[in-house]
C-alpha positions in Angstrom: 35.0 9.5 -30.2 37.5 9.5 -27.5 38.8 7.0 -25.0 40.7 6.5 -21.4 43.1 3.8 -22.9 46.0 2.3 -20.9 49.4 0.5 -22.4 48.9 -3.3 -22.0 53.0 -3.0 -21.0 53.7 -3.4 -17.3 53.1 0.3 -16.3 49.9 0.6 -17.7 50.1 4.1 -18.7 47.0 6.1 -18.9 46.9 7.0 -22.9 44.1 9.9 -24.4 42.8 8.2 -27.5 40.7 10.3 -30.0 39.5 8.5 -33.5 38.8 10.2 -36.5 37.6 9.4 -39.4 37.7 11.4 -43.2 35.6 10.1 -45.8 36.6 6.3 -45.8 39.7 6.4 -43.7 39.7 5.8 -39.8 42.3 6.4 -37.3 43.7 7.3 -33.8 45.5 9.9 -32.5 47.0 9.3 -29.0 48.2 11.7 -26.0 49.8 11.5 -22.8 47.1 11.9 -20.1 49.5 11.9 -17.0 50.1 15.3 -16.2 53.0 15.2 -14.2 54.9 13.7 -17.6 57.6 15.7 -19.8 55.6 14.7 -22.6 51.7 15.6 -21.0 48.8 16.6 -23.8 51.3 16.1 -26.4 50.6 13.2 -29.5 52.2 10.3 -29.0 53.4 7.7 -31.3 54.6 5.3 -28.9 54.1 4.7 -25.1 56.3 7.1 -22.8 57.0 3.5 -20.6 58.0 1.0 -22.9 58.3 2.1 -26.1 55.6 0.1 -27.6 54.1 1.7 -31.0 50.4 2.5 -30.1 48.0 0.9 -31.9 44.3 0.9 -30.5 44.6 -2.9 -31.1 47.2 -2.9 -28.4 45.4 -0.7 -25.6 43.0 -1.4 -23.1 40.1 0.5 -22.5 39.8 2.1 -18.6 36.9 1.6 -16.2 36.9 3.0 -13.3 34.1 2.3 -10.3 30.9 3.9 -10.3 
């Protein structure tokens, strides 16, 4: 599965979220969707703003209009 997540921080940075899952363990795996960042498409492990560890817990989902 895979998400349009955003940074609850005040930028609210766009973050690519894919989960996985391998027999009985679950996870994330996180990437910079802004492509006019240094860091764009690559895994991240924090957000390129703030500095915040990402954690899905942490991370909004996005909607945008119909």
């Amino acid at each position: 599965m895979a998400a349009l997540l955003r940074c609850s921080c005040e930028h609210e940075r766009e973050i690519w979220g894919e989960s996985w899952r391998v027999e009985e363990k679950h996870g994330w795996a996180f990437f910079d969707q802004q492509d006019w960042s240094e860091t764009y498409a690559q895994r991240l492990t924090r957000c390129p703003a703030c500095g915040r560890r990402l954690e899905r817990k942490n991370l909004r989902a996005v909607t945008h209009p119909a």
